[in-house]
Each structure stands twice: as C-alpha cells, then as structure tokens.
C-alpha positions, -999 to +999 in steps of 0.1 A: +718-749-442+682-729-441+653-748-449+631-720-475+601-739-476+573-712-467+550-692-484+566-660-500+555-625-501+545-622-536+569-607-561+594-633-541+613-650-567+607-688-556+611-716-583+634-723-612+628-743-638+645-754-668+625-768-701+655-793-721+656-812-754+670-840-735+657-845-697+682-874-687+711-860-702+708-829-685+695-847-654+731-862-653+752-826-661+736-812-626+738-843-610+776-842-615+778-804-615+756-795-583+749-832-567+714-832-575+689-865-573+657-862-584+622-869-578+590-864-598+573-837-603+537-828-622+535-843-655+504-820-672+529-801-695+550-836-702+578-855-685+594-829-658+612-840-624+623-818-596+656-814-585+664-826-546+692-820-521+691-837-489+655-847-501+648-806-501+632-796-540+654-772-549+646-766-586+630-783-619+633-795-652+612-804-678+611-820-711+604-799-743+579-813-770+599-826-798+581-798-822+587-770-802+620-752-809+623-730-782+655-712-763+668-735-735+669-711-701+663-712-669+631-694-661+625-680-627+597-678-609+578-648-590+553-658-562+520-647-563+483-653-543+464-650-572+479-665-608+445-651-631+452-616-611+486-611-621+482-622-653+458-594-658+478-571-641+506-581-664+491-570-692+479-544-685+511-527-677+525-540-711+538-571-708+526-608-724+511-635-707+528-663-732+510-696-710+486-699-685+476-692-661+469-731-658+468-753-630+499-778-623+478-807-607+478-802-569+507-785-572+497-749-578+489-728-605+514-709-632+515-683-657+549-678-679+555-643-694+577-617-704+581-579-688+578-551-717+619-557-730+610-593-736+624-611-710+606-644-700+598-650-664+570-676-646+546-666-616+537-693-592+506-696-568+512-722-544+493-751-532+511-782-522+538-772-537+560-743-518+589-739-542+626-738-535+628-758-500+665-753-491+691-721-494+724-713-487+738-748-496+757-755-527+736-762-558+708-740-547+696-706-559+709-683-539+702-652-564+677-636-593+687-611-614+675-596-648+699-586-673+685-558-695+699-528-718+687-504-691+669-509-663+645-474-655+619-482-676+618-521-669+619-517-635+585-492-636+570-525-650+580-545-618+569-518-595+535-518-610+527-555-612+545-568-576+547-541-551+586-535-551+603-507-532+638-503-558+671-489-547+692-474-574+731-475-574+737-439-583+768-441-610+771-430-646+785-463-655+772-486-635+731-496-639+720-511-614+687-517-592+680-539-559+640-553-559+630-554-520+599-563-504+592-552-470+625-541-467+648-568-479+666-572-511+649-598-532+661-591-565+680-571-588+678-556-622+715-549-642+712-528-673+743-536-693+738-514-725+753-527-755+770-558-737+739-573-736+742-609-757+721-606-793+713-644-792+697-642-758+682-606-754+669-593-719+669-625-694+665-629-659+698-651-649+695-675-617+723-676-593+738-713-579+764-711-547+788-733-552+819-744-530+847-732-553+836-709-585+869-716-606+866-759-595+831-754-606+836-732-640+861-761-651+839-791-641+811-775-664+838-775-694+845-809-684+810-820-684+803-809-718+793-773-707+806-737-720+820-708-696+806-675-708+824-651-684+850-662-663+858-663-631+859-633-612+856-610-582+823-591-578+804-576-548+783-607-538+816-628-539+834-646-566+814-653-599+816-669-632+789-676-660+787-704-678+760-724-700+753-761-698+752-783-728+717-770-743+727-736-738+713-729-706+731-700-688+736-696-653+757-681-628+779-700-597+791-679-570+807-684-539+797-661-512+817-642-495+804-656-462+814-692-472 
C-alpha cells in the first residue's frame, strides 16, 4: 500500500473523475466492482462524491445535468501550480479550454480541455484537495495513457504545455511514447492508427489494478458492464478493457509485481 497524497510535479496525472447520468447506480457498479465507499465531495458543478478506500480518496464521480448529453468517460487529471496559466498556455499551442478554469470551493481550482486531436483531459491546482491519496492497491489508478491515431504530433503538444522529457519505442509497427518528468515515467501516449474506436475518438484511458484481470473482466459483465478487449498478456502485466454500464471505458490490470 503507498499512501500518494502529495503535491505532484505538474504535468503529474493526479485525479480521475467520472461525470454519469445516474450517480447512485454507478456508485453501486464500483462499489461491487473495486470496493469503493464514498464520501462527499464539492458540490459547485452539482451532486459529485469521491470515491474512498481505507478512507484514502481515490477517485470521483459526478452527476451530469439532465440537459446535457455528453459522452460518459473517465477524464484524467494533469496537476498544475497555476490553473489560469495553463489554460493559456493550452491554447496557445492549439488546444481548447472547454471549462474553467473555475474554482472547486476549497478544494482547488480546474480547467477541462482537449489537446489538438480532441481528446478531453482536466488540469488540477491543488488546495485542500491533493488528488488521488492511495496507489498500488486494487481499485486505484495505477496508469494514464492516451490513445490516439499517432502520437508525434500529439505528443509536441504535451511537451510544450507541461515540461515532458518523451521516450519513443522505436518500431515500425508499434507507436508508442513514455511521458516522464524528472526522470520517471508518468505517462504514456499509444498511437493505434486505424484501430482507434469511431464512437470515442482520441481518449486518455485510466488504468485500475485489480487482483485477478479475467475474475474482474467477468464481474463487470456480471454487473451490467461490457468487456471491450479481453483479457490478455501485455508488458505492464495482464490487461483487459472493459466499459461500465454508461459506457465508461477503463482498463484493469494486474501487475506483474502482484
């Protein structure tokens, strides 16, 4: 178990959050899936809790207006010392500053966004509120990544706005960049060509450890979820994605260190 709740470098990814149609049903799919309780969270963009493990936040979701008819994902968040800043210096390098930035009570202050290709991500100055208090325990974030068609000119866009040294995996079929930040892997960006999904588009995914992916991949069906890709062996250990009952996609892995 490490407790995570510090201040992060910015360009650390360090929240997730989740925006639903219905907050208590999906309240009770991650309960069940990942052992969640929950407490409450800041209420100036509507009803939204945060999601606790051994009393540790660990992520949040919120409720969606009733009029607004937006995709259900998870949306991580990028830390940052200055919200206003980045959101300048996010457009400025072409991307869109879709909300915010705007203050979250005493909580801390928050922008959402989306990088050039369109994929949606949040930054996050904190106040009283760190982020993600607990890692390397199942049902927490263990991994960011954004899936893209490719990821050279995306990943100039990242560069520019947070700082990140990028390490390329050299291959002609394999697209693929690691984020760091003084020297440690933070992040990565996958360019998947053509095999990127029409109905979602470029998306950062969140990674959940879990004890057992295949156990976990068939209590998802079970709890009225979908399994997108299925399990399987990859580099970080054995993954599967799958998408709760909104639609929300996600990724459980079990480490190889587990």
């Amino acid at each position: 178990m490490t407790e995570a709740a510090v201040r992060r470098t910015p360009g650390t990814p360090c929240w997730v959050s989740l925006m639903v149609h219905g907050l208590s049903t999906t309240q009770k799919f991650y309960a069940e899936l990942f052992g969640w309780e929950f407490g409450p969270g800041p209420q100036q963009l509507g009803p939204y809790v945060r999601a606790l493990i051994d009393g540790k936040e660990v992520a949040g979701i919120g409720q969606l207006p009733p009029e607004r008819h937006l995709p259900v994902a998870w949306t991580t968040y990028l830390a940052t010392d200055d919200a206003d800043a980045t959101a300048e210096t996010i457009r400025s390098c072409g991307g869109t500053v879709a909300v915010g930035p705007l203050d979250a009570g005493e909580a801390g202050r928050l922008a959402i966004a989306s990088d050039p290709s369109g994929a949606v991500f949040g930054i996050w100055q904190a106040a009283a509120h760190l982020g993600t208090a607990l890692a390397r325990v199942p049902g927490t974030p263990v991994w960011n990544e954004l899936v893209t068609r490719e990821t050279s000119t995306v990943a100039k866009f990242y560069q520019a706005v947070f700082g990140y040294e990028v390490e390329a995996v050299v291959s002609a079929d394999f697209d693929y960049q690691t984020l760091h930040l003084n020297g440690r892997p933070v992040a990565s960006l996958h360019g998947v060509g053509r095999a990127l999904p029409r109905d979602r588009g470029p998306h950062w995914m969140t990674y959940f450890e879990v004890v057992d992916t295949d156990e976990a991949a068939a209590r998802v069906v079970d709890l009225g979820g979908h399994v997108l890709q299925p399990p399987r062996d990859g580099s970080s250990g054995r993954v599967a994605t799958v998408a709760d009952p909104e639609g929300a996609a996600f990724t459980i892995v079990r480490s190889e260190d587990r």
